[in-house]
C-alpha positions as CSV (number, residue, x, y, z in Angstrom):
1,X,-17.8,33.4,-28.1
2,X,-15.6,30.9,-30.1
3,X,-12.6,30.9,-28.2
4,X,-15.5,30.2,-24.9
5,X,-16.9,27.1,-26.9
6,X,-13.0,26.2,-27.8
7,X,-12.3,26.3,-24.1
8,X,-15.2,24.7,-22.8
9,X,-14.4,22.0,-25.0
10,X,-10.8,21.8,-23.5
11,X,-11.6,21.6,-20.7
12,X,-14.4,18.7,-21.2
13,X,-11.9,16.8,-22.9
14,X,-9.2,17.1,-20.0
15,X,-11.8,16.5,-17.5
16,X,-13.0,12.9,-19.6
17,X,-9.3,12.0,-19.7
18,X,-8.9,12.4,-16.0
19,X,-11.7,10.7,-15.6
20,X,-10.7,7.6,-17.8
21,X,-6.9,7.5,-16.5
22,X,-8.6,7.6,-12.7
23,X,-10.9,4.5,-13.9
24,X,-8.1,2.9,-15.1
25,X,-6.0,3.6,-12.8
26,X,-8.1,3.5,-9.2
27,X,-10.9,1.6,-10.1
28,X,-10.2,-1.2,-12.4
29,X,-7.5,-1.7,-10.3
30,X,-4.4,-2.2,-12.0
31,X,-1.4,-0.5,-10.7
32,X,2.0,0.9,-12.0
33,X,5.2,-1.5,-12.5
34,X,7.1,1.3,-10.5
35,X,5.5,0.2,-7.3
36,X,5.0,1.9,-3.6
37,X,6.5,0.7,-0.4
38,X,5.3,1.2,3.3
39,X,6.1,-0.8,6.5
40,X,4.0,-1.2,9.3
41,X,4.5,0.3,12.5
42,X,5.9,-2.2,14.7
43,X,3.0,-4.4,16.1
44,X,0.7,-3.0,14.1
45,X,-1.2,-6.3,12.8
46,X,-3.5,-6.8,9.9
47,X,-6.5,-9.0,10.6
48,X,-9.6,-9.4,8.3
49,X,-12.4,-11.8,9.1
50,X,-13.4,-12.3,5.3
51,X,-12.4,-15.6,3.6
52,X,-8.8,-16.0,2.1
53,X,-7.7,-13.3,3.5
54,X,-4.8,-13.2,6.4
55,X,-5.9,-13.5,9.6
56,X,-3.5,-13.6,12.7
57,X,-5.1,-16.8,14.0
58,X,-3.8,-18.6,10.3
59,X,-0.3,-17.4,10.4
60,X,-0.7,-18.9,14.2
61,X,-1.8,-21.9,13.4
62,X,0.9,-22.2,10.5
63,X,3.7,-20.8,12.6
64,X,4.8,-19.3,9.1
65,X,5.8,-15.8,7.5
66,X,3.1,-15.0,5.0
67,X,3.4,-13.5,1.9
68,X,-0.5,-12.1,1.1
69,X,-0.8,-11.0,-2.4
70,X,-4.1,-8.5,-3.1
71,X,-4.9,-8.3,-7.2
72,X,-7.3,-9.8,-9.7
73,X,-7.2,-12.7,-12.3
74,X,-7.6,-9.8,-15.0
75,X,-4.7,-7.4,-13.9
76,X,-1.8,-7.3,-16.5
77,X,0.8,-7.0,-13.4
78,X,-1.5,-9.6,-11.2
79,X,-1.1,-12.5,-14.2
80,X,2.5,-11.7,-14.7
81,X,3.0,-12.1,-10.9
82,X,1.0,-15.6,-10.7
83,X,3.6,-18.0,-12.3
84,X,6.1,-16.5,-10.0
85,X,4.2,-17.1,-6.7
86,X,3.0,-20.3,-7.9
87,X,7.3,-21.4,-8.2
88,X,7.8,-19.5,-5.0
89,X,4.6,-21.5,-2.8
90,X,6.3,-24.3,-4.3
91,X,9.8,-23.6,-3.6
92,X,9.6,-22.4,0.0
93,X,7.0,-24.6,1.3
94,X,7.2,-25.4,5.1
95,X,9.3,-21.7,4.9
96,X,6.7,-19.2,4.7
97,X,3.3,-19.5,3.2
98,X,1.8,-17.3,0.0
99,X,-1.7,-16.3,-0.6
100,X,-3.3,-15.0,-3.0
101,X,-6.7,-13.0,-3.0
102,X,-9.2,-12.2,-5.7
103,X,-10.4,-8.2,-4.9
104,X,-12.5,-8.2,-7.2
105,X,-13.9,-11.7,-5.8
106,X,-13.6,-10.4,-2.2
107,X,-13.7,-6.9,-2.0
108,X,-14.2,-6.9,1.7
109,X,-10.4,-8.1,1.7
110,X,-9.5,-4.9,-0.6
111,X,-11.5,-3.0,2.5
112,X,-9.6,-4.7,5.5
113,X,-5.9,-4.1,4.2
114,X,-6.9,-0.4,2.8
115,X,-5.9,-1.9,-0.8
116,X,-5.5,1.3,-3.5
117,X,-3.6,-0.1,-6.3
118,X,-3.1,-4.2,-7.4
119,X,-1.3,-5.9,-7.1
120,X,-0.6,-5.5,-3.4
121,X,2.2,-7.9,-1.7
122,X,1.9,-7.7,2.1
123,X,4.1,-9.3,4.5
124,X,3.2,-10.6,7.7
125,X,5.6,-12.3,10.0
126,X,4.6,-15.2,11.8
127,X,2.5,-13.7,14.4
128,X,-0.1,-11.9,11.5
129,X,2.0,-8.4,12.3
130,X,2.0,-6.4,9.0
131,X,6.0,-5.9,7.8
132,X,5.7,-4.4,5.0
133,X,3.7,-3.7,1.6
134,X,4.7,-3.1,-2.1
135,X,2.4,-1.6,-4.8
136,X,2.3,-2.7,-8.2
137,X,4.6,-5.8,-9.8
138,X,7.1,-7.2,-7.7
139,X,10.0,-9.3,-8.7
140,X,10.4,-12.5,-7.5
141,X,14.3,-11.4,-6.1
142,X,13.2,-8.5,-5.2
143,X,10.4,-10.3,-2.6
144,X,13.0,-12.7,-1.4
145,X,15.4,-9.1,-1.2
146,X,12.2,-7.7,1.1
147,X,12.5,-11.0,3.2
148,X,16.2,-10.9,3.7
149,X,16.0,-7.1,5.0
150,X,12.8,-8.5,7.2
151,X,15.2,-10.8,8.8
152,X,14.2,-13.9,7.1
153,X,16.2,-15.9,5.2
154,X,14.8,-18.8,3.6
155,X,16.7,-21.6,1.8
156,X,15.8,-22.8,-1.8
């Protein structure tokens, strides 16, 4: 009977840990710094009609790459990310375009791209076709690395 309790117990613990490490994890919504990469298949295009979110008709009417980035003003990885695609809007302006999108704000946009983990960086070439996603923090040369093997190369 003790070593029943003694399991029970175990197991109840296990189960609350799982529990909090999928809450933290899938819910809250921050992800890992070790990050996950797909790419699209070609002309597969990514098109939401929820506000501030990537449509194909905006990267038309820009005529611009986009870089979209999915997360939320209280993510640790989505805060340390902000400074760096604030410098990078900045720095390659009239280049390609970045966006950023609250999920938390606008979790129809989380929906639409099939967002798991933030932050989420998607590329979209100029047409609103889906290139590529990362998962979790993503370097500033590492991005500009993604762009290069994309076939974009951008000028500082």
């Amino acid at each position: 009977m003790i070593a029943t309790a003694s399991s029970r117990r175990n197991a109840i613990a296990a189960a609350a840990l799982a529990a909090l490490v999928a809450l933290c994890l899938g819910i809250s919504g921050c992800g890992g710094e070790s990050g996950e990469e797909s790419r699209s298949a070609e002309g597969e295009a990514a098109r939401s009609d929820s506000a501030g979110v990537a449509l194909s008709s905006d990267t038309d009417e820009t005529g611009l790459p986009l870089l979209l980035d999915l997360g939320s003003t209280t993510c640790v990885p989505c805060k340390a990310m902000a400074p760096i695609l604030e410098e990078m809007r900045d720095t390659f302006e009239g280049q390609f375009d970045v966006r950023f999108t609250d999920v938390k704000k606008d979790a129809a946009a989380a929906r639409t791209h099939g967002i798991r983990i933030i932050p989420t960086q998607i590329f979209f070439d100029e047409h609103g076709n889906e290139l590529f996603r990362h998962q979790g923090f993503f370097s500033r040369e590492d991005m500009l690395s993604t762009w290069e093997e994309l076939g974009y190369v951008f000028n500082e």
